[in-house]
Gaussian input, Z-matrix of N, CA and C with variables (Angstrom, degrees):
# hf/3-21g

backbone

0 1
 N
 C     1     B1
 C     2     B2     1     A1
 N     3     B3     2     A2     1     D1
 C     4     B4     3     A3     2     D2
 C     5     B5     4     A4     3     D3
 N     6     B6     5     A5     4     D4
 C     7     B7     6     A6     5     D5
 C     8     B8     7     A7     6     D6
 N     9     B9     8     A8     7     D7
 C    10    B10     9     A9     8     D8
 C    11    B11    10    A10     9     D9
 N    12    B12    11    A11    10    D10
 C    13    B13    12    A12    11    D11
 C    14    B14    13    A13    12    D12
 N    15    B15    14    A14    13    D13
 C    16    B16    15    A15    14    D14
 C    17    B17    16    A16    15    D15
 N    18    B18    17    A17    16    D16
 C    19    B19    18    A18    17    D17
 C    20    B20    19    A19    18    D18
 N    21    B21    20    A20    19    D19
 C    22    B22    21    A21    20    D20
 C    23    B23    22    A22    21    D21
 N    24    B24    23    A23    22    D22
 C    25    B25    24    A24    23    D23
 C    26    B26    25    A25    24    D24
 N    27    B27    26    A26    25    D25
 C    28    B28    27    A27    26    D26
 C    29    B29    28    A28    27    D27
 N    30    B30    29    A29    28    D28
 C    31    B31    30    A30    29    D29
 C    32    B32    31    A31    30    D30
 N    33    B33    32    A32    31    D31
 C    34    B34    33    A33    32    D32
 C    35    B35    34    A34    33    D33
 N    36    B36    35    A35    34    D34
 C    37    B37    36    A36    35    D35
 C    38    B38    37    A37    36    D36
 N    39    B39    38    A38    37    D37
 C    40    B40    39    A39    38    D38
 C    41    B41    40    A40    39    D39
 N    42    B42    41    A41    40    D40
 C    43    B43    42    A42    41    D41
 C    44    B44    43    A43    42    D42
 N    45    B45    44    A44    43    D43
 C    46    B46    45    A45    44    D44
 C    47    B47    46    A46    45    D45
 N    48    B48    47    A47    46    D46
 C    49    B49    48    A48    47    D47
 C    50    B50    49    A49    48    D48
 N    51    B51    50    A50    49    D49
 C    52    B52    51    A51    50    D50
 C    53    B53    52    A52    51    D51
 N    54    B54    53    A53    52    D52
 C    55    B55    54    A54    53    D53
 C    56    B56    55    A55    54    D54
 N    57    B57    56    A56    55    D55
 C    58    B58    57    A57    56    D56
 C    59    B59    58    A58    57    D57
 N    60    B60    59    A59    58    D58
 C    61    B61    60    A60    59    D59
 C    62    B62    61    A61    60    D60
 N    63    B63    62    A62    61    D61
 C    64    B64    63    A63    62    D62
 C    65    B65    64    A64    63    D63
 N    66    B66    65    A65    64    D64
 C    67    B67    66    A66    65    D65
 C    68    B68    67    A67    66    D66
 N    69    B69    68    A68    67    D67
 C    70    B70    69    A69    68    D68
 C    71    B71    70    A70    69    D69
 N    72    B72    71    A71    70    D70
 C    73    B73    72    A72    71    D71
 C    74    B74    73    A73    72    D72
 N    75    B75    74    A74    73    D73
 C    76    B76    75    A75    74    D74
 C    77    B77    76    A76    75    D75
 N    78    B78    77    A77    76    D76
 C    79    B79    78    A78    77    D77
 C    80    B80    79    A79    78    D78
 N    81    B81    80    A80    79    D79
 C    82    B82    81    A81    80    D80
 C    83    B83    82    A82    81    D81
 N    84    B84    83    A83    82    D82
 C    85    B85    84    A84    83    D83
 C    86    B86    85    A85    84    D84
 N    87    B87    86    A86    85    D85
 C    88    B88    87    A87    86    D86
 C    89    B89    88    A88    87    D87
 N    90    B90    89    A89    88    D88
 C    91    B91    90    A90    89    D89
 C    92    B92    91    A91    90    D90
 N    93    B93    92    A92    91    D91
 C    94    B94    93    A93    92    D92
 C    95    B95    94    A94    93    D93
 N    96    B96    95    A95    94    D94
 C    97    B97    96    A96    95    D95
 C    98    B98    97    A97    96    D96
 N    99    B99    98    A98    97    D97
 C   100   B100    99    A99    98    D98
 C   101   B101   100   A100    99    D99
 N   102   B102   101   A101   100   D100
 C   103   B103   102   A102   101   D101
 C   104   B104   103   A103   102   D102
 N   105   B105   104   A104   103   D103
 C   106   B106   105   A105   104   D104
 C   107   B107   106   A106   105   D105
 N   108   B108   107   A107   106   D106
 C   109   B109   108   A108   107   D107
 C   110   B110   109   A109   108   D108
 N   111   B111   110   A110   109   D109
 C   112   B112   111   A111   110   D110
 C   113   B113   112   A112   111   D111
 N   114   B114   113   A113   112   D112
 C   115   B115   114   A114   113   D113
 C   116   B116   115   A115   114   D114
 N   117   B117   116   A116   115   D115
 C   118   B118   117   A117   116   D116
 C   119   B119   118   A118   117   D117
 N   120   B120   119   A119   118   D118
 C   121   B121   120   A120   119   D119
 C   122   B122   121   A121   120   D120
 N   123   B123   122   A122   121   D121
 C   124   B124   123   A123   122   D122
 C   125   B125   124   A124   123   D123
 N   126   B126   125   A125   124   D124
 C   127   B127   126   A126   125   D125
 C   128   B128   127   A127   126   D126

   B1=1.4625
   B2=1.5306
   B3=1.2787
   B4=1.3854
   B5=1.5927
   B6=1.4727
   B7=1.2130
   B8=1.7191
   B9=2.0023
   B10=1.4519
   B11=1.7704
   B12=1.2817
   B13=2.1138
   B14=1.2623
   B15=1.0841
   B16=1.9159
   B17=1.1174
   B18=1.3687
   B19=1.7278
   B20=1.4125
   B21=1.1770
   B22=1.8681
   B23=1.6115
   B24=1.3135
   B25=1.5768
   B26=1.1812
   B27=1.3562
   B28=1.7203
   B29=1.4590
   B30=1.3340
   B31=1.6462
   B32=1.7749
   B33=1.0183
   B34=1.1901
   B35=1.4292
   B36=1.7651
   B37=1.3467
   B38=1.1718
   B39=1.6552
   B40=1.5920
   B41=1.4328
   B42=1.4661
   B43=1.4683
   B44=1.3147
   B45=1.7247
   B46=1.2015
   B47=1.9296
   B48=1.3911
   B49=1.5914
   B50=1.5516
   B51=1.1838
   B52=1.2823
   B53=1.9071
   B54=1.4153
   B55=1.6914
   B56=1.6979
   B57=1.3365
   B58=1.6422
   B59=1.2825
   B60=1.7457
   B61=1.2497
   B62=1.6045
   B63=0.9879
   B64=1.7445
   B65=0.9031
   B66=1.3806
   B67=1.7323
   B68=1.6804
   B69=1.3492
   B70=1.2702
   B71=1.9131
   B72=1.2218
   B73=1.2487
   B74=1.6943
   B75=2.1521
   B76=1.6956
   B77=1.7208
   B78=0.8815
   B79=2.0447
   B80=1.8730
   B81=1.0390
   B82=1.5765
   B83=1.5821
   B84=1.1469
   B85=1.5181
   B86=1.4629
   B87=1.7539
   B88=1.2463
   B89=1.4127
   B90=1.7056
   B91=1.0761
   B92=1.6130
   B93=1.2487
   B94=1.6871
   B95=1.9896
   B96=1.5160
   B97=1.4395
   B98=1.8272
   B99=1.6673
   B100=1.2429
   B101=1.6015
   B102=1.3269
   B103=1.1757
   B104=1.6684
   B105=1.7686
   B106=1.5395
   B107=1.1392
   B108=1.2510
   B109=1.4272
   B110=1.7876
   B111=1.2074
   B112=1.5387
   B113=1.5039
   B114=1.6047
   B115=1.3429
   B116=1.5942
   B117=1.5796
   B118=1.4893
   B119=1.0923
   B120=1.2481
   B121=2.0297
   B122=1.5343
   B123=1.3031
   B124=1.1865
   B125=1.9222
   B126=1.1181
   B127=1.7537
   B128=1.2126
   A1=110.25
   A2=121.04
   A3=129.92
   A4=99.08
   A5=132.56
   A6=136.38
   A7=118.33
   A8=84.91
   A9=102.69
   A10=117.53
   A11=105.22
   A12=125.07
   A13=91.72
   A14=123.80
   A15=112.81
   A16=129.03
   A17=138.39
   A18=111.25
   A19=117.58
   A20=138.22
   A21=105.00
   A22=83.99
   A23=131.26
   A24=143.44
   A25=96.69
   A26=99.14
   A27=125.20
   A28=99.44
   A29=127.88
   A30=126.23
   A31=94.83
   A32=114.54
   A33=101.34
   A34=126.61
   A35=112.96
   A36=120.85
   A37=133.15
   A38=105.47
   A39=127.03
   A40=110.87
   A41=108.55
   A42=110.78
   A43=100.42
   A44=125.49
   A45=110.41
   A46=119.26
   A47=105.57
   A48=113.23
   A49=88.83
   A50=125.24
   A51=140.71
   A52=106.71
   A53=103.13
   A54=103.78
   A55=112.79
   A56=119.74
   A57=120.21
   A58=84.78
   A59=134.81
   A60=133.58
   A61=108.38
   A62=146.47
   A63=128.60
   A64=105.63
   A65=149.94
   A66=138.18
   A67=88.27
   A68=138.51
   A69=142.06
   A70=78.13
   A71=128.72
   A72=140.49
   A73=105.06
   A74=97.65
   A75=104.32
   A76=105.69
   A77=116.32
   A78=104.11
   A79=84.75
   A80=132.87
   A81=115.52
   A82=127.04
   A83=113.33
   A84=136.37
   A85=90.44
   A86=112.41
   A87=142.07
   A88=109.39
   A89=112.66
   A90=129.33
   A91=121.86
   A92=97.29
   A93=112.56
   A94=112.91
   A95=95.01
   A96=96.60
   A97=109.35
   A98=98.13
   A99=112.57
   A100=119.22
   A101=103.49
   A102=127.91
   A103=100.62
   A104=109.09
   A105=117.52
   A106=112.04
   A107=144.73
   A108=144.82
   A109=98.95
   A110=113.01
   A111=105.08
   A112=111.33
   A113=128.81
   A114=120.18
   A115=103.60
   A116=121.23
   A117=125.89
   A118=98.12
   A119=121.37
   A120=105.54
   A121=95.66
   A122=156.71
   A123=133.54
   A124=110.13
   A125=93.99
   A126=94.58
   A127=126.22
   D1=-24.95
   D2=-162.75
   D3=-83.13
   D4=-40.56
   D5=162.70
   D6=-19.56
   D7=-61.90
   D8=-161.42
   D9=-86.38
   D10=1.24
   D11=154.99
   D12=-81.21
   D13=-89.50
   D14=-171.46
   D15=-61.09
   D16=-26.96
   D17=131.48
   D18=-41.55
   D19=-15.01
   D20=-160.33
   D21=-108.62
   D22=-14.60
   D23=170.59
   D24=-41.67
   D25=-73.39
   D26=-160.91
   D27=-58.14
   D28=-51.08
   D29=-177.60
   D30=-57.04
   D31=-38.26
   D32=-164.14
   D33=-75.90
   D34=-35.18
   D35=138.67
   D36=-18.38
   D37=-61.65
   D38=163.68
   D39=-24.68
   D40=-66.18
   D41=-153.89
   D42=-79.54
   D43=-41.38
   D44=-167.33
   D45=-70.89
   D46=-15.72
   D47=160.13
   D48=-62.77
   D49=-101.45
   D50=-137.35
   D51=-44.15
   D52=-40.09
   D53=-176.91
   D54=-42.25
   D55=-32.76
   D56=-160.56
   D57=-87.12
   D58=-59.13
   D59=-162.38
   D60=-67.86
   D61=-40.32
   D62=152.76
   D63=-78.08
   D64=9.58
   D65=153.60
   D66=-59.74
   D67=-54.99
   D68=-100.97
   D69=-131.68
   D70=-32.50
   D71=-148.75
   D72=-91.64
   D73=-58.30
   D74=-178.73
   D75=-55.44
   D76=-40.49
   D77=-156.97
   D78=-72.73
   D79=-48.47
   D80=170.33
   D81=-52.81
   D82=-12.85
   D83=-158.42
   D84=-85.42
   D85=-64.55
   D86=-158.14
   D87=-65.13
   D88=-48.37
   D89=172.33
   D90=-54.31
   D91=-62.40
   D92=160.36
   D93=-26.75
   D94=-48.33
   D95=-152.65
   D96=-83.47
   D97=-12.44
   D98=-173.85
   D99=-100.25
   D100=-10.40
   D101=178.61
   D102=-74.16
   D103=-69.19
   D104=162.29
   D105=-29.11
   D106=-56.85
   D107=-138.50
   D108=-105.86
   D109=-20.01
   D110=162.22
   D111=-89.84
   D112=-19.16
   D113=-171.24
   D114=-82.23
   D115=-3.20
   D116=178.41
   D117=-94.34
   D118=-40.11
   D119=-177.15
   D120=-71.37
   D121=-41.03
   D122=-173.85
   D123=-57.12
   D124=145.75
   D125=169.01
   D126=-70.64

């Protein structure tokens, strides 16, 4: 049982690193993707 508390710790670590870095990551992501999608409507 003790495994499965410190895995869900550790996930949770995970996310709270990871939340700021795709906070910080999607609007570049988004940008990227909208950028593409206007360089196809040009001829």
């Amino acid at each position: 049982m003790e495994f499965f508390a410190g895995s869900s710790q550790f996930a949770e670590g995970l996310g709270k690193i990871w939340e700021p870095i795709f906070k910080f990551i999607k609007p570049l992501v988004d940008a990227a993707e909208g950028a593409e999608k206007l360089l196809k409507l040009l001829p």
